[in-house]
N, C-alpha and C positions, 0 to 999 in steps of 0.2 A: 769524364762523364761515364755513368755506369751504364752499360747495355742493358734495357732488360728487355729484351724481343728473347726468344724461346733458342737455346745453341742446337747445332743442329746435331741428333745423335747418329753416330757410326756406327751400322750393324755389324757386328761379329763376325769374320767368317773362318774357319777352318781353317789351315796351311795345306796344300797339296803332299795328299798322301797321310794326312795325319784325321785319324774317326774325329765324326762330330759327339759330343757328348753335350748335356746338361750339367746341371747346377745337382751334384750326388754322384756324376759320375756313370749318367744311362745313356745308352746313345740315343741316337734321334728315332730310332723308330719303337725302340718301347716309350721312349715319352710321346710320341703321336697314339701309343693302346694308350696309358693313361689318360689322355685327355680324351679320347673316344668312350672310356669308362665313364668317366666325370661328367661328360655330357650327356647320358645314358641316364645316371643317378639323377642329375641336375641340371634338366634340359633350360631354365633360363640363365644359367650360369654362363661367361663371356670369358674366351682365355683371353683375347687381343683387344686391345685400346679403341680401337675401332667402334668394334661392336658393343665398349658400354659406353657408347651415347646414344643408341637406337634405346628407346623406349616401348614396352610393351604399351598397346592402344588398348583402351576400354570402352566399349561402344556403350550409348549411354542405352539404346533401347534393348543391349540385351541384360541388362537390370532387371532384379524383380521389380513388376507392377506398382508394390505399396511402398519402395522405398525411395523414392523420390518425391511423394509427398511427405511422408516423414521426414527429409534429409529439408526440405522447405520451410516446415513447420517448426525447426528450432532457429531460424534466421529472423531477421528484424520484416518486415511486411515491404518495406523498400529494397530491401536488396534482395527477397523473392522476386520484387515484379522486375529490378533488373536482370536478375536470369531467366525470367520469360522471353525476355526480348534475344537472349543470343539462342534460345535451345525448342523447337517443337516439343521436345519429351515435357522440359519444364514448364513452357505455355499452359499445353494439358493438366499440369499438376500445380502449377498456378491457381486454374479455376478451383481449384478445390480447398485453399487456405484457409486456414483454421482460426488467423486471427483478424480478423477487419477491423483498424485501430485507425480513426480517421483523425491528424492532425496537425498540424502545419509540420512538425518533425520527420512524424513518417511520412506523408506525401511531400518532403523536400522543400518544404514553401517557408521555410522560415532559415537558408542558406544566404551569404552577403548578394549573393549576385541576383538575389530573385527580391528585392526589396520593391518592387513593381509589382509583385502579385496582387491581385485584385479579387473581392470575393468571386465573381467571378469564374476567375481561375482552380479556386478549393470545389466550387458546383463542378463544373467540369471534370475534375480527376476522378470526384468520388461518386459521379453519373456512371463514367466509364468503366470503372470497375465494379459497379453493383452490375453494371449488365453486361458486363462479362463474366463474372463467376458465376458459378453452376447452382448455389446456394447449397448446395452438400457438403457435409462435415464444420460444419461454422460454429467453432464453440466460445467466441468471444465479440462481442460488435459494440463501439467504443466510437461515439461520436464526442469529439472534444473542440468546442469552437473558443478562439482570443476574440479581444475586442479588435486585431483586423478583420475578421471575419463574419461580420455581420449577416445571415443568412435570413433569406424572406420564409416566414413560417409553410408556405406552399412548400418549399422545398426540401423541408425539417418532414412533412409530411409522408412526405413521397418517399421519404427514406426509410422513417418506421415504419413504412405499412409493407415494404419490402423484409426490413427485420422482422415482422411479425409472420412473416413466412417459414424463418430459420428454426432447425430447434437448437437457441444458442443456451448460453449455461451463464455466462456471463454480460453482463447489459450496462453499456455506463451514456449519460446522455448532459452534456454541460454545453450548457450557453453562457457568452463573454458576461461577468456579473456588469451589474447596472446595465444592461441592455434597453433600450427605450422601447424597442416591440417586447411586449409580453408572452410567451407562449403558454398557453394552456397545452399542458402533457395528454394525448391522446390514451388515456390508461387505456380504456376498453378496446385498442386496436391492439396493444400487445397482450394484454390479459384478460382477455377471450378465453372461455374454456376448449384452447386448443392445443397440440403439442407443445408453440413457441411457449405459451405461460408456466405448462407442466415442468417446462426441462431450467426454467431460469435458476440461479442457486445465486446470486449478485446479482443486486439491484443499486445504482447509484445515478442521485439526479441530481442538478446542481441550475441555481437562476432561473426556476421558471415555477409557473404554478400546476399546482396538481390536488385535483379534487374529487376521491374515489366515493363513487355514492352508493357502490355498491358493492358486496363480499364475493370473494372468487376462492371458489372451489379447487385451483388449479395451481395454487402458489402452497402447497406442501411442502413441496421441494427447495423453499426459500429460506437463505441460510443466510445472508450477508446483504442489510439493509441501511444503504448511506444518503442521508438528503442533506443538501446542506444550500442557503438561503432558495430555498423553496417554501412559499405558498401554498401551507396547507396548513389547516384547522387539529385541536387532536380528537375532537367525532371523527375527522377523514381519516388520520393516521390510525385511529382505534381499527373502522371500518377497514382497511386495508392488511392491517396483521391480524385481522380475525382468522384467518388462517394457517398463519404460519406458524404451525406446530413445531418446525426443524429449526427456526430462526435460532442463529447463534452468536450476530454483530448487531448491533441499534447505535447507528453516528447519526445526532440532530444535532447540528449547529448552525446555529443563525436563522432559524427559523422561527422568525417573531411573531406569528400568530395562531401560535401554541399556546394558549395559557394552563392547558391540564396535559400530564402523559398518563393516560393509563390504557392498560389492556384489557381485553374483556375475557384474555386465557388465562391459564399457567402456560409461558413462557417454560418449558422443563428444559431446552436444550439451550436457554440464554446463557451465555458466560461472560459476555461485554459487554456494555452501557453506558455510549461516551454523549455526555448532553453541553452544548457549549453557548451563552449570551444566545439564551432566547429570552427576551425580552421580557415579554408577555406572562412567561412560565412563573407557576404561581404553588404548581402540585406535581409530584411525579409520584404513583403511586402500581409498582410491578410486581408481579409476584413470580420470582425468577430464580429457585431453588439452588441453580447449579451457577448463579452468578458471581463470576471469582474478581472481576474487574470494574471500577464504577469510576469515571470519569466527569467530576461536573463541573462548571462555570460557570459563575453568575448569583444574583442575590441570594441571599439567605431565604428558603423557601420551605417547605413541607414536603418528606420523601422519606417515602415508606417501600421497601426491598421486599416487602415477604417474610419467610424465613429463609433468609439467602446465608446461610451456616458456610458456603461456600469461599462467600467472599473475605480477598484477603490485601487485594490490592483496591488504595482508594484515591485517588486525588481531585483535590477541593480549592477552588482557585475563587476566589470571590474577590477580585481586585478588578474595579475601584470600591468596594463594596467593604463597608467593615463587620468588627465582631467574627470574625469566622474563628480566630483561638478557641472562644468563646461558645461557640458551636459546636465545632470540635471535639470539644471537653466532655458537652455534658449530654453531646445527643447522638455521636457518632458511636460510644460503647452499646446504645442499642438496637443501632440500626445493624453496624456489621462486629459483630460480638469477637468474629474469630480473624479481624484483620492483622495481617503481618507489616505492609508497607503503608504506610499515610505520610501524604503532603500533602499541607495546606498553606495559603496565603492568604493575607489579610493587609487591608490601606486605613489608615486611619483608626487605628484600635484604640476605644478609649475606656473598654470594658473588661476588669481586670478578671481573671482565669481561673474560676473558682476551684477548691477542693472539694468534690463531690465521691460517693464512694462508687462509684462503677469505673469497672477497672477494662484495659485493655490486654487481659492475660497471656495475648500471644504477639501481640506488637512488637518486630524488630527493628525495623528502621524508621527513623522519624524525621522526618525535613521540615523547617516552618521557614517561610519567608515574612517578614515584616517590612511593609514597606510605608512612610510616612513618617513626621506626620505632614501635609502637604497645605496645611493651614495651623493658623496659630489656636492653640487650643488652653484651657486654664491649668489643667491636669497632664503629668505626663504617665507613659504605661507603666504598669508595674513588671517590669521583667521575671522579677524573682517568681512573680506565681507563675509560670510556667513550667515552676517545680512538680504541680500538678498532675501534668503529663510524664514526669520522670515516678511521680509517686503510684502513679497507676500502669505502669509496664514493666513488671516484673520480668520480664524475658526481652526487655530492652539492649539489641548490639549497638545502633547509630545513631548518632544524635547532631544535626545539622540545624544552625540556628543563623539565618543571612538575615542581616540589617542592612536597609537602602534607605536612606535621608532623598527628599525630592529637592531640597535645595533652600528650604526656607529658613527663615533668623530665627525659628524655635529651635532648638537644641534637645530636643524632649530624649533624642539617642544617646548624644554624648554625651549629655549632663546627666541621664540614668547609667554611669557606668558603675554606684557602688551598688546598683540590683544587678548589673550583669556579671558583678563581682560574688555576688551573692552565690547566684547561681553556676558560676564555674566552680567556686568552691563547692557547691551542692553536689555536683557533677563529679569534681575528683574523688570527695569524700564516697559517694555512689560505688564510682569505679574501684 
């Protein structure tokens, strides 16, 4: 059996009569000046084995002031409030958190052993700590509820009108979708013209209704606007970015009683524009000079950019919806003239790709997806004009062409393989 407990070492000692020396040949009492030196130079420095296990202590309170909210502010918001509980310094610097992110993750409530939590339980945590912070320095406040968490709109109340105290920067407010209580959004308790409205820059609302009747002076500062199946008109949504001079994100998705997007500014500092299966939506009509990115889904509809010279990135998703090749072709060169990257999809294409002369002069990369056909149809597509798009991108690098069959006994893919032949050859002779 191998020992391994620690041998025990035998100190050295001299012979009687013969000097002690070190290790070079000094005797003992100039290597006691050197070490008296070396401790002089390098007072935490340790000759003996001993002493490097003492640890220099750092008291926490004699820290500067602002660095222990600092060192707070880059932790998750649960493992701040867990160091509250062992330290008074960090209690103190607790209340002053910068990010109040309320959601079953950060308040702990969605761990195996808490599968008992009850809404209840989420009011209670997040009672607790709004009245315990100090509402100083709050620059994000994030209420995110699941469909465990079903909250009575009393209490959804009681917590905005505390956020409409803060001057946060950041605002996000989501209730579990299909919720059976409806919330009406209390706009006018946060967007007041008072500092909480002035300092917002992120705005993100999610399952609930909201219907601003009235323009506010005090949302300048608003740069990043996301609703998504929210309950709102586009009078409301006009009415509400009537002043948002700085806006620079617009995400609408699933917000099905839109049926017009337009604004009543120049949008000058827009550069994104993601619109997804609104329903309703009939017209999109912005004028958004610096618009480099346009994101849409959903029917073939009427949109109109402005002069958005800017844009260059587009993607056009109209599935289940057909015709979008089609579209593409002959109405995207004048909407965004100086695009680089487009993707588009289409279901059930039965309308072949005309050659028209307006070109995509600066188009690099090009993605299409086809997917269909998902019913028996009398016609199948014509692949080959898709040459189309290759004859109007002269500054064309990539070219990606996905086929998806839904599964039915038309063959309208495989059996068009002497157009897709067509067009590979079109492609290498190209290249």
């Amino acid at each position: 059996m191998i020992d391994l407990s620690k041998p025990q070492l035998r100190r050295w000692r001299p012979r009687k009569g013969e000097p002690s020396v070190w290790a070079g040949g000094s005797s003992t009492s100039q290597a006691k000046e050197k070490i008296a030196t070396k401790r002089k130079e390098f007072p935490l420095q340790r000759d003996d084995c001993s002493s490097c296990d003492k640890r220099t202590r750092l008291e926490i309170s004699s820290l500067p002031e602002d660095l222990l909210p600092m060192i707070l502010s880059h932790v998750p918001m649960r493992d701040a409030a867990r160091a509250a509980c062992v330290s008074r310094a960090f209690l103190h610097s607790w209340r002053y958190y910068p990010y109040l992110i309320f959601n079953a993750e950060t308040l702990a409530l969605n761990q195996k052993n808490t599968n008992d939590r009850t809404p209840m339980d989420f009011i209670t945590v997040v009672d607790n700590i709004m009245r315990n912070h100090s509402g100083v320095g709050v620059k994000t406040f994030k209420l995110e509820l699941d469909h465990g968490y079903a909250v009575h709109p009393s209490h959804l109340d009681r917590w905005l009108k505390a956020a409409s105290t803060l001057k946060i920067k950041e605002f996000a407010f989501e209730l579990p979708l299909g919720s059976k209580t409806e919330y009406n959004f209390p706009y006018s308790l946060l967007f007041s013209d008072n500092h909480t409205g002035n300092s917002v820059q992120s705005f993100c609302l999610s399952s609930c209704a909201f219907h601003p009747a009235v323009r506010f002076d005090c949302l300048r500062s608003l740069m990043s606007v996301h609703l998504s199946w929210v309950d709102i008109t586009g009078e409301e949504l006009a009415c509400f970015l009537s002043n948002s001079f700085n806006l620079q994100s617009l995400e609408i998705p699933r917000c099905c009683k839109i049926s017009f997007l337009k604004t009543p500014i120049v949008l000058q500092q827009l550069n994104c524009l993601q619109v997804e299966q609104c329903s309703r939506l009939h017209m999109i009509e912005i004028n958004a000079p610096m618009l480099s990115r346009f994101h849409y889904r959903g029917p073939l509809i009427e949109i109109s950019l402005g002069d958005s010279i800017q844009l260059k990135d587009v993607n056009v998703l109209c599935y289940p919806w057909p015709c979008m090749f089609h579209y593409a072709r002959t109405k995207l060169p004048t909407i965004a003239r100086n695009i680089e990257n487009l993707f588009v999809m289409t279901c059930d294409e039965d309308v072949q790709t005309p050659m028209v002369s307006s070109k995509f002069l600066h188009l690099k990369y090009l993605e299409m997806v086809f997917i269909g056909p998902r019913k028996k149809s009398p016609a199948c597509y014509d692949f080959f004009s898709l040459v189309s798009f290759l004859d109007a991108s002269p500054a064309l690098e990539t070219f990606i062409l996905h086929l998806d069959s839904v599964g039915t006994m038309n063959d309208c893919i495989l059996g068009g393989s002497s157009e897709l032949r067509k067009l590979h050859k079109c492609i290498t002779t190209t290249t």
